[in-house]
N, C-alpha and C positions, 0 to 999 in steps of 0.2 A: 620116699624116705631117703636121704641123706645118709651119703657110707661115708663110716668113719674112716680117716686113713690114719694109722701108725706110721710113723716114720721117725726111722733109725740112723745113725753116724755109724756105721758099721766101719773097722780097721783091718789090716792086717794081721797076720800073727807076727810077723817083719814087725807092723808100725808098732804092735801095742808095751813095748817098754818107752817109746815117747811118748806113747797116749796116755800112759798112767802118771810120767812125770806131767806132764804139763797140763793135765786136770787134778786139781790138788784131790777134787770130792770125791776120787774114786782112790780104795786104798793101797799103798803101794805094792802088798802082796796078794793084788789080783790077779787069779787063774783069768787066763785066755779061753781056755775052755768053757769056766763056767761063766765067762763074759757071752760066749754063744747060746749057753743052754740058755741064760736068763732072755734075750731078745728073740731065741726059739720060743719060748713060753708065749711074752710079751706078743711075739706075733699069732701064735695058736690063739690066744684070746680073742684077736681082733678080729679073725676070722669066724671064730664061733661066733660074735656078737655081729655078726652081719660086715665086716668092715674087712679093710684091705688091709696088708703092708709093705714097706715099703723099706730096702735095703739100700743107704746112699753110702758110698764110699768114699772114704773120706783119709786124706794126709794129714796127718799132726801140723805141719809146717803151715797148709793152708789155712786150715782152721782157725793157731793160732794166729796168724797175719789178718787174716777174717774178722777176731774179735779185737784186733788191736784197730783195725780201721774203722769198724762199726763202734768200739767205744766200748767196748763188753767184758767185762771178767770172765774169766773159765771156769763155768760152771753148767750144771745141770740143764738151766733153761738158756744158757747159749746153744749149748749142743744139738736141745731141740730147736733152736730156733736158726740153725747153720742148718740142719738138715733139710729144716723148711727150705729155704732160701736155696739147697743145693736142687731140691725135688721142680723146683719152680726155674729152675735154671734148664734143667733137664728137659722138663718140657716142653720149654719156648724153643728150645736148639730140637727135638725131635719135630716139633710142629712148622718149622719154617722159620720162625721169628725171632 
């Protein structure tokens, strides 16, 4: 069987008033806190359903710079798709490569 892996843009509590400006999709009076409980949940599921997850951390600065060179708007499936790419980065530097 095939595990799923969730994976997260996890911030700071430092980063997260740049994180809220410079993703438009998340609203500007969001709690930090309940930014955590929700990716606590998100990852409790993953786990019940047989699969992993995965906490990447992540600078606003980079991120943005990330999507301006990739060509990407800020948005939702950026985010996920920056954390891909931070998780696969990770890898290759833990495994040698």
């Amino acid at each position: 069987m095939n595990q799923m892996t969730v994976v997260h843009c996890v911030v700071s509590r430092a980063d997260w008033p740049e994180w809220v400006r410079i993703n438009p999709d998340i609203p500007p009076g969001r709690n930090y806190d309940a930014f955590l409980e929700d990716l606590a949940q998100a990852y409790q599921g993953a786990i019940e359903d047989g699969g992993r997850a995965v906490k990447v951390d992540v600078k606003p600065a980079e991120f943005l710079a990330w999507c301006r060179k990739t060509g990407r708007n800020v948005k939702a499936s950026s985010r996920a798709a920056y954390a891909a790419f931070r998780l696969i980065e990770l890898q290759k530097k833990c495994s040698g490569h």
